[in-house]
N, CA and C atoms as a LAMMPS dump frame, in Angstrom:
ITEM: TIMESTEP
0
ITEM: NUMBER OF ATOMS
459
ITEM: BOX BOUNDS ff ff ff
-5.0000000000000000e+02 5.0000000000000000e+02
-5.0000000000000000e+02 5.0000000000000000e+02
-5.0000000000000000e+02 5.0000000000000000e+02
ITEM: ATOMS id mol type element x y z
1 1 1 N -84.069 -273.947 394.453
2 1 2 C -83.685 -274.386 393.147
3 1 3 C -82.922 -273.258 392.458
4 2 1 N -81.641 -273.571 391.632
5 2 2 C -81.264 -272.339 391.093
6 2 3 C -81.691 -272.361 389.847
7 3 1 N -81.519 -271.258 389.56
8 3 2 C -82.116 -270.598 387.764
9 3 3 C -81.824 -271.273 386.78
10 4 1 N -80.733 -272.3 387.086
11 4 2 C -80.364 -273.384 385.792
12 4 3 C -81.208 -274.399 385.738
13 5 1 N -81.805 -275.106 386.424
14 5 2 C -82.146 -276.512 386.969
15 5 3 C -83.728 -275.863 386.983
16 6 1 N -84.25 -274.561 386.905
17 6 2 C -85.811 -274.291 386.608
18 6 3 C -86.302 -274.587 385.151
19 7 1 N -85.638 -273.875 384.217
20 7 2 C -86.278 -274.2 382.82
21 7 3 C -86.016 -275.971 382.497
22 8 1 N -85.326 -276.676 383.425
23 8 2 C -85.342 -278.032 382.943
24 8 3 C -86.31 -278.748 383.941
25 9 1 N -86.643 -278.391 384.791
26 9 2 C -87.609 -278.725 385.478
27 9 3 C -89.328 -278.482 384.949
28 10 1 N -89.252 -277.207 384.359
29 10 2 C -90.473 -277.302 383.128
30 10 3 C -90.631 -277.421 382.655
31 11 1 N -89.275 -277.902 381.778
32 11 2 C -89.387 -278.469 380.541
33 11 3 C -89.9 -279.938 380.598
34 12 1 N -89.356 -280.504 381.71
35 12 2 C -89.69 -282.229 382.041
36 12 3 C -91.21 -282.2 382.677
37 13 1 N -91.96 -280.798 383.171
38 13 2 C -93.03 -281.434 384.047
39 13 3 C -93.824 -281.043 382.309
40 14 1 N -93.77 -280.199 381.374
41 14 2 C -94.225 -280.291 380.146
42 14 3 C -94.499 -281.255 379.393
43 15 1 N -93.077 -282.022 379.238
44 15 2 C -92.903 -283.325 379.102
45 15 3 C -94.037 -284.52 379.616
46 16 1 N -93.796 -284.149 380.53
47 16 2 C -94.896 -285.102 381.387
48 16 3 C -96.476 -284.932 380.941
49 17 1 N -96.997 -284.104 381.123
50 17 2 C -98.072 -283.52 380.773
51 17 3 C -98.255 -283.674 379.328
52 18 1 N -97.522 -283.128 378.411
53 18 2 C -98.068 -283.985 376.903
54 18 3 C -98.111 -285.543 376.841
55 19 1 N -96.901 -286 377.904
56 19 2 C -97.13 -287.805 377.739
57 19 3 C -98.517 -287.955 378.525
58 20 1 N -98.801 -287.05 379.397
59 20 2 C -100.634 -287.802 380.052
60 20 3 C -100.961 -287.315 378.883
61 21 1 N -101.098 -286.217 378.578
62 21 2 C -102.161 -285.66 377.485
63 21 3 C -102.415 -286.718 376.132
64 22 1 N -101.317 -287.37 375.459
65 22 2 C -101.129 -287.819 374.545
66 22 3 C -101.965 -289.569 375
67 23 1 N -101.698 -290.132 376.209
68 23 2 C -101.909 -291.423 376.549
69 23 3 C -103.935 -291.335 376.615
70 24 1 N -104.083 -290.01 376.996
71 24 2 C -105.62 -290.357 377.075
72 24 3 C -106.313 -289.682 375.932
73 25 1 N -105.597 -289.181 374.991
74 25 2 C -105.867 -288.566 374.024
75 25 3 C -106.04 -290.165 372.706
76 26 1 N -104.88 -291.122 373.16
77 26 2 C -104.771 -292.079 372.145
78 26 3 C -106.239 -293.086 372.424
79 27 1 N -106.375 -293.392 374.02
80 27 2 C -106.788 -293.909 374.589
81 27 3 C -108.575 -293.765 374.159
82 28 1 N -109.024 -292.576 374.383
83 28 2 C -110.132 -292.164 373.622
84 28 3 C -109.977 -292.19 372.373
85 29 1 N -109.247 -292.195 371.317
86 29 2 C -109.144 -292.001 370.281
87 29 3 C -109.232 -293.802 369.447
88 30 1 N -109.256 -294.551 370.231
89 30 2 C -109.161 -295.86 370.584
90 30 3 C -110.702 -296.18 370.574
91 31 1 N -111.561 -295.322 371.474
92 31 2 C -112.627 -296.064 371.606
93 31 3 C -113.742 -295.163 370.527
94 32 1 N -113.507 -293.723 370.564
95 32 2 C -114.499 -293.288 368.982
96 32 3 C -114.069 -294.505 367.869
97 33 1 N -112.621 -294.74 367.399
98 33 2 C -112.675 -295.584 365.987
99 33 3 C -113.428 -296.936 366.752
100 34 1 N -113.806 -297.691 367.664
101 34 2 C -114.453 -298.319 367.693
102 34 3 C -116.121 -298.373 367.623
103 35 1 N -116.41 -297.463 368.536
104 35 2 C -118.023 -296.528 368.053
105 35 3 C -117.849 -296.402 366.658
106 36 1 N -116.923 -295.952 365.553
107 36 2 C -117.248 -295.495 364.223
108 36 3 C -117.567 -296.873 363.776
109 37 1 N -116.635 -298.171 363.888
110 37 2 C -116.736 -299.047 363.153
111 37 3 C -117.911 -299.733 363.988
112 38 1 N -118.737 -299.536 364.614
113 38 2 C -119.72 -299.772 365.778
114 38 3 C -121.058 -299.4 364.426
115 39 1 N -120.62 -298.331 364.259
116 39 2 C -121.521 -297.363 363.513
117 39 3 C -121.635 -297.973 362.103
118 40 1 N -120.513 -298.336 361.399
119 40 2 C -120.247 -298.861 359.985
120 40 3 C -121.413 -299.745 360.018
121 41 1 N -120.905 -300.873 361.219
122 41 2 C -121.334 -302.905 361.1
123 41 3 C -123.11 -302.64 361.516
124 42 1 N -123.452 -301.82 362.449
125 42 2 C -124.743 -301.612 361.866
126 42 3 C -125.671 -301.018 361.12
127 43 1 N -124.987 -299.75 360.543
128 43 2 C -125.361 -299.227 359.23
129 43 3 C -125.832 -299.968 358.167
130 44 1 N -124.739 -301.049 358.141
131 44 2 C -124.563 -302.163 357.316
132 44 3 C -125.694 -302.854 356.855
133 45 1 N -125.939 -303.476 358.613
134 45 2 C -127.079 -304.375 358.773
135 45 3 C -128.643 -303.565 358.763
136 46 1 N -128.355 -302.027 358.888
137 46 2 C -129.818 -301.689 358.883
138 46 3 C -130.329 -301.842 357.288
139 47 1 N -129.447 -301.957 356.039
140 47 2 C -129.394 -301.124 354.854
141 47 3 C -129.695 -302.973 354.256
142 48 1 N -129.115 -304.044 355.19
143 48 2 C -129.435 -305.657 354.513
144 48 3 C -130.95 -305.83 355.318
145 49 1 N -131.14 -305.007 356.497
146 49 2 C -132.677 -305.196 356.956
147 49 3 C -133.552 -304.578 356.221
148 50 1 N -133.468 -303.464 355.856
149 50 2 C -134.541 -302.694 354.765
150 50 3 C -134.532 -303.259 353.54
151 51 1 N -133.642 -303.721 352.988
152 51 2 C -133.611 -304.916 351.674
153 51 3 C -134.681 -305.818 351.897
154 52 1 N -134.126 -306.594 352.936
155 52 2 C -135.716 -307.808 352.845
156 52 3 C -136.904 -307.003 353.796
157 53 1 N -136.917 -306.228 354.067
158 53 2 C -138.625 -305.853 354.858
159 53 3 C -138.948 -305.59 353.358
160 54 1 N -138.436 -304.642 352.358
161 54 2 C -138.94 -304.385 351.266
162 54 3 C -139.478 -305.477 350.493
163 55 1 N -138.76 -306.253 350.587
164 55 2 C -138.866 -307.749 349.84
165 55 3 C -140.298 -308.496 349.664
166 56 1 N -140.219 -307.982 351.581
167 56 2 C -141.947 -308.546 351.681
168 56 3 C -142.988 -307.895 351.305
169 57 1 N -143.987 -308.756 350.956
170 57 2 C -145.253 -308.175 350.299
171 57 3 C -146.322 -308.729 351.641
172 58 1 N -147.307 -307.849 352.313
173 58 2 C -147.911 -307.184 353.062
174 58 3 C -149.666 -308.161 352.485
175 59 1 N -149.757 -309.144 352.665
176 59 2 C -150.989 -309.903 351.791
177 59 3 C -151.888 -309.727 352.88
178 60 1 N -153.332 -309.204 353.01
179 60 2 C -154.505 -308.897 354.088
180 60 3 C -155.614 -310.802 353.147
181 61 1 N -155.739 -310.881 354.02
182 61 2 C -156.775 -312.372 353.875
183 61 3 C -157.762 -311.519 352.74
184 62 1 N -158.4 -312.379 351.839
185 62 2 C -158.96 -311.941 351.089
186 62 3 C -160.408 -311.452 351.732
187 63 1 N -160.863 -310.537 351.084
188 63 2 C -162.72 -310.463 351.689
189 63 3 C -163.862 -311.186 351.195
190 64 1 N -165.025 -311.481 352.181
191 64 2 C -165.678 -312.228 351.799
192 64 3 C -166.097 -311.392 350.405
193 65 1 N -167.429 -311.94 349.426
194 65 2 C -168.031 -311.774 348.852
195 65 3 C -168.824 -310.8 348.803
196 66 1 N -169.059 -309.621 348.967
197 66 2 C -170.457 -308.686 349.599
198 66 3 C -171.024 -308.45 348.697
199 67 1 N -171.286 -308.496 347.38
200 67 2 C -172.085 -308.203 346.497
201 67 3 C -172.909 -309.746 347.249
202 68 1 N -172.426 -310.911 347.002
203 68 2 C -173.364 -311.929 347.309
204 68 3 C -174.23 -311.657 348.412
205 69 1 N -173.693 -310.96 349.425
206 69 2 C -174.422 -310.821 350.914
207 69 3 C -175.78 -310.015 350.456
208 70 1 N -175.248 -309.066 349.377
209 70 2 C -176.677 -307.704 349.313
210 70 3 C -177.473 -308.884 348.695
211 71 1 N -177.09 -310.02 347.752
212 71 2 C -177.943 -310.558 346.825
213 71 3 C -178.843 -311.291 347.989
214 72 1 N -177.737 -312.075 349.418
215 72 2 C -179.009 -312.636 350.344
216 72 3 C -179.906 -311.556 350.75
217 73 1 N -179.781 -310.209 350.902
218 73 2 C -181.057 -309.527 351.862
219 73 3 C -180.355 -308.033 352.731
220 74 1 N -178.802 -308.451 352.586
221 74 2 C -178.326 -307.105 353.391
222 74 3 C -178.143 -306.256 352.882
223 75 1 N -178.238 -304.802 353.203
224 75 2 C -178.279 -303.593 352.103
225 75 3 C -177.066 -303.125 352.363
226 76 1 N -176.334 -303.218 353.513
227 76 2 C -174.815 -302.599 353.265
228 76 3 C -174.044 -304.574 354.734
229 77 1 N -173.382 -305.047 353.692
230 77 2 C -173.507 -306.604 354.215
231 77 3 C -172.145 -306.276 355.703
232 78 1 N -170.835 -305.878 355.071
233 78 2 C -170.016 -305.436 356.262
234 78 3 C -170.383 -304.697 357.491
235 79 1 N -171.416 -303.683 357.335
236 79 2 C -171.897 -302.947 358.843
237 79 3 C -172.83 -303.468 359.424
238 80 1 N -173.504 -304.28 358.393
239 80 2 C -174.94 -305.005 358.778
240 80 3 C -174.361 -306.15 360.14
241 81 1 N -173.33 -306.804 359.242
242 81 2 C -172.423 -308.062 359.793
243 81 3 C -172.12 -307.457 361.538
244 82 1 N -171.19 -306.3 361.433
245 82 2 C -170.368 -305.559 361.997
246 82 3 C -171.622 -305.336 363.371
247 83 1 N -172.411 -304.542 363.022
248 83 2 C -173.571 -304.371 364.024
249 83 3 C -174.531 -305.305 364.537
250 84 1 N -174.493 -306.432 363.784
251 84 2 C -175.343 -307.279 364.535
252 84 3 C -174.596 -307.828 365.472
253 85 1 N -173.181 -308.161 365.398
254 85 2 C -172.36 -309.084 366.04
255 85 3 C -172.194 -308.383 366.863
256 86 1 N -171.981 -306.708 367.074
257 86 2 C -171.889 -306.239 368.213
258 86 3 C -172.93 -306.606 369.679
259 87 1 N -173.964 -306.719 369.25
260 87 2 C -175.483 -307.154 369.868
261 87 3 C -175.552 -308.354 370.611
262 88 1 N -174.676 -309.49 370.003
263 88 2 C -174.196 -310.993 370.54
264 88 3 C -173.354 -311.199 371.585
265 89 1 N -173.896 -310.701 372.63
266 89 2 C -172.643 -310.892 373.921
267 89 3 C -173.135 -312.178 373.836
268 90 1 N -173.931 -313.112 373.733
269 90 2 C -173.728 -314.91 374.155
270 90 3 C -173.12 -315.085 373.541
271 91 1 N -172.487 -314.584 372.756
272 91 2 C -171.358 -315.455 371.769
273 91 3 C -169.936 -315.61 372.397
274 92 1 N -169.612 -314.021 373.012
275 92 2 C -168.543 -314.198 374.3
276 92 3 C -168.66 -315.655 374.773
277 93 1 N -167.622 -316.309 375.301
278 93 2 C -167.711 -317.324 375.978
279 93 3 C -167.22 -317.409 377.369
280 94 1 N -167.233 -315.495 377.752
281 94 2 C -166.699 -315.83 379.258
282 94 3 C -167.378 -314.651 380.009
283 95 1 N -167.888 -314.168 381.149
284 95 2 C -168.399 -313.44 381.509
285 95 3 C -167.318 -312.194 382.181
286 96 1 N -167.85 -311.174 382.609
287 96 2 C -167.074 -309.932 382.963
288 96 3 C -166.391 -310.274 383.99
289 97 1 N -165.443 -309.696 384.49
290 97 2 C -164.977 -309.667 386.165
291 97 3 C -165.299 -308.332 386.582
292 98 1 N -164.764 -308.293 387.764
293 98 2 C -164.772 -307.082 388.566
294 98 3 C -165.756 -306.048 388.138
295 99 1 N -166.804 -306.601 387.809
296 99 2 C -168.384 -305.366 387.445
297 99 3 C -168.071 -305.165 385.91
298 100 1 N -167.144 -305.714 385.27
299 100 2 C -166.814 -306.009 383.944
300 100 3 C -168.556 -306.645 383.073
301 101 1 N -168.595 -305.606 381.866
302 101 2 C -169.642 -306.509 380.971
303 101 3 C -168.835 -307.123 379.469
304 102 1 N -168.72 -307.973 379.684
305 102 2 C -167.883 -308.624 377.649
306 102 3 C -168.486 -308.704 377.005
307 103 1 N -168.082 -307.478 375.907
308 103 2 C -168.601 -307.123 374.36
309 103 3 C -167.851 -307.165 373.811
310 104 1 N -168.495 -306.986 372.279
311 104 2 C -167.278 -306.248 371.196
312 104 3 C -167.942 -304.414 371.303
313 105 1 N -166.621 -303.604 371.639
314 105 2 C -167.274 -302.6 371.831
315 105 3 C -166.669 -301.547 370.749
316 106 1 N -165.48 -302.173 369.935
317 106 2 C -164.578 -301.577 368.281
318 106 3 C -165.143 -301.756 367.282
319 107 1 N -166.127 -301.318 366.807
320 107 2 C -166.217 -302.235 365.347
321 107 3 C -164.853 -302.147 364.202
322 108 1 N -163.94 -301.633 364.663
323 108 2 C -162.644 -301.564 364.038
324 108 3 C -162.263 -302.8 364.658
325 109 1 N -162.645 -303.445 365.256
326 109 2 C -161.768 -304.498 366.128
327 109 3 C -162.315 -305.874 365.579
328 110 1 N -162.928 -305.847 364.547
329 110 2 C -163.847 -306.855 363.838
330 110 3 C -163.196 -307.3 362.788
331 111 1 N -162.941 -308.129 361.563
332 111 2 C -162.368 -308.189 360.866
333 111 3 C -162.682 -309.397 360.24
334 112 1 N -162.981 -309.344 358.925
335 112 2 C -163.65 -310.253 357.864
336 112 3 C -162.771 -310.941 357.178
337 113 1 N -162.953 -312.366 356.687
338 113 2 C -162.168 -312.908 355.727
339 113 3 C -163.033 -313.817 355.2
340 114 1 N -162.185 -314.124 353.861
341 114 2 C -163.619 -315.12 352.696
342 114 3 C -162.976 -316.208 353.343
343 115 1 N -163.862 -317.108 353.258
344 115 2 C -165.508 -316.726 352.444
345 115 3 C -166.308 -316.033 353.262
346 116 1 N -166.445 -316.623 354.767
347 116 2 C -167.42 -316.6 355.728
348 116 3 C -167.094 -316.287 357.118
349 117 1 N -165.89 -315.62 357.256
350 117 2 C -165.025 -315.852 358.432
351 117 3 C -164.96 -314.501 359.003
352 118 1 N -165.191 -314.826 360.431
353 118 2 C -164.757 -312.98 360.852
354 118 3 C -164 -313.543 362.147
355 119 1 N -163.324 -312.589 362.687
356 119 2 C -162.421 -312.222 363.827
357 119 3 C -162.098 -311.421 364.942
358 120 1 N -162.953 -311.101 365.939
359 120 2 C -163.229 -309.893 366.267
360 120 3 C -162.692 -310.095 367.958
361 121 1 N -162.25 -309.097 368.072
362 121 2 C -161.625 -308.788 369.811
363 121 3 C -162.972 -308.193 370.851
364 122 1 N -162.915 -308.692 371.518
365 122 2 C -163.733 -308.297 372.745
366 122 3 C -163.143 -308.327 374.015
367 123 1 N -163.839 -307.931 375.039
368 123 2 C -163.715 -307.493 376.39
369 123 3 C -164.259 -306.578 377.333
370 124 1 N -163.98 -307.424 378.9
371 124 2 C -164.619 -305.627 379.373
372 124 3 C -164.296 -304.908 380.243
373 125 1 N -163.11 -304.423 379.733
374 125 2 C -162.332 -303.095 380.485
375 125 3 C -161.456 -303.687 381.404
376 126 1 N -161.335 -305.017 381.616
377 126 2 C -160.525 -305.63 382.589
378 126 3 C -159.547 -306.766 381.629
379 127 1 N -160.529 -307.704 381.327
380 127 2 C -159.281 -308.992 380.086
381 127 3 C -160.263 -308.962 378.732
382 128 1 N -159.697 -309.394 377.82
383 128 2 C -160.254 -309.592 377.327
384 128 3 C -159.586 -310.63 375.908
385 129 1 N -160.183 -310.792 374.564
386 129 2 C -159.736 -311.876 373.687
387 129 3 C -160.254 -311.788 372.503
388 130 1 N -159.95 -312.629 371.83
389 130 2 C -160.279 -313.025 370.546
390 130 3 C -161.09 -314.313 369.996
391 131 1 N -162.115 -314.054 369.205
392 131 2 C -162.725 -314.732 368.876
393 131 3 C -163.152 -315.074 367.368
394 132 1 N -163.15 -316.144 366.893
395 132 2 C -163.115 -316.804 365.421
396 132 3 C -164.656 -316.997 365.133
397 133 1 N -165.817 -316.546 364.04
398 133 2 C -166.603 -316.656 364.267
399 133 3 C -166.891 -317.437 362.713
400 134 1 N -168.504 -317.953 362.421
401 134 2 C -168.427 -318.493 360.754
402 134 3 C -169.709 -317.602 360.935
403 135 1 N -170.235 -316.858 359.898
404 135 2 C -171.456 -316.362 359.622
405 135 3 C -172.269 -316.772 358.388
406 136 1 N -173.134 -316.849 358.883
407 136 2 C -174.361 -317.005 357.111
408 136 3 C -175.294 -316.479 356.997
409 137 1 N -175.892 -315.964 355.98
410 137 2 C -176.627 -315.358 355.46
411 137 3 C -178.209 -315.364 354.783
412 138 1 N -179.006 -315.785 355.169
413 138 2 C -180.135 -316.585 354.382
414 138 3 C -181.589 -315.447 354.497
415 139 1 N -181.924 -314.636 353.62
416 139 2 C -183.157 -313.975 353.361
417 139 3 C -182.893 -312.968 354.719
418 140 1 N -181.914 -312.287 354.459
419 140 2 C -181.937 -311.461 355.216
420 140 3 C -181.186 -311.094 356.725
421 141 1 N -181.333 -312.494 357.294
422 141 2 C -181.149 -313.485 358.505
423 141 3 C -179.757 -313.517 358.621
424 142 1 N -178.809 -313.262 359.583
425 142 2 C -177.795 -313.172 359.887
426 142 3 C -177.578 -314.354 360.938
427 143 1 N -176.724 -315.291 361.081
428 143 2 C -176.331 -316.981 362.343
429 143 3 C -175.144 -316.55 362.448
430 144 1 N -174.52 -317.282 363.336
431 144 2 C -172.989 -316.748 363.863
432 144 3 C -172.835 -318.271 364.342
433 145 1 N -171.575 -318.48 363.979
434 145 2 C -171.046 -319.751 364.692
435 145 3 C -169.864 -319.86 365.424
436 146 1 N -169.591 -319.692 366.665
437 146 2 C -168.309 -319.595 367.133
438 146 3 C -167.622 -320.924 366.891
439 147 1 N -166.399 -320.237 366.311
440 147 2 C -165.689 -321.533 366.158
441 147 3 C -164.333 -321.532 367.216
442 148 1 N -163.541 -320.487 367.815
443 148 2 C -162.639 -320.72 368.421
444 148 3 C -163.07 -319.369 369.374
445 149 1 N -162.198 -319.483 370.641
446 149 2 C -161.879 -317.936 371.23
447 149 3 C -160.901 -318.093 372.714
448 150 1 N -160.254 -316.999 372.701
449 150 2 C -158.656 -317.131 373.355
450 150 3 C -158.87 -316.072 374.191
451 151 1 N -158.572 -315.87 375.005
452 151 2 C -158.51 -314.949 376.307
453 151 3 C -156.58 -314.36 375.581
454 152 1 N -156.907 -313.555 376.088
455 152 2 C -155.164 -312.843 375.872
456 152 3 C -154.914 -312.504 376.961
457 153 1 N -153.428 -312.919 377.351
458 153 2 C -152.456 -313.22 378.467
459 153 3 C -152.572 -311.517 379.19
């Protein structure tokens, strides 16, 4: 090559090289403004989702009565409740598997509603469920009535 035909030869492979540089430069530059506006449209939607979660109000079932319970005979009526029912495996309506025994073994896993209603999870260590119970109260005397109970999938 002679000395004339070199600086135009680098000048064109220069050439070249800013046109790649520039094509994948646009090219990416193409897909951040799409990530940004990616970024906008759910910003958006997180800021109309926190609007209504706020919206909602968080209502727990009301509690039974417990002053009435001390008036039947119990001296503290929720743990009284809480601990006897633990004691009621016949109330389970399904037996253990695999060397499994079914209790309620949470008393966090218990859960009261008025008037007369409790709700409590059991199992044993293998499946276990939920169960709907009615309780009453008479001179002391604690009854349990199962009214529903669901095995969980």
């Amino acid at each position: 090559m002679t000395k004339n035909k070199r600086p135009l030869v680098t000048i064109m492979g220069l050439i070249f090289l800013l046109s790649a540089f520039f094509l994948v430069f646009s090219h990416y530059r193409e897909k951040i403004m799409q990530k940004d506006e990616t970024i906008l449209i759910l910003t958006e939607k997180c800021k109309k989702f926190e609007q209504i979660i706020g919206n909602l109000e968080l209502k727990l079932p009301d509690q039974p009565d417990w002053a009435r319970y001390e008036r039947l005979g119990l001296a503290d009526p929720e743990t009284n409740l809480k601990k006897d029912l633990m004691k009621r495996k016949d109330l389970i309506p399904w037996k253990g598997v695999m060397g499994g025994n079914m209790a309620i073994y949470n008393e966090d896993l218990i859960w009261f509603m008025a008037p007369n209603w409790c709700l409590a999870y059991f199992e044993d260590g293998h499946i276990g469920g939920y169960m709907l119970l009615e309780f009453k109260v008479q001179n002391g005397k604690i009854s349990w009535n199962l009214i529903d109970a669901k095995l969980t999938d």
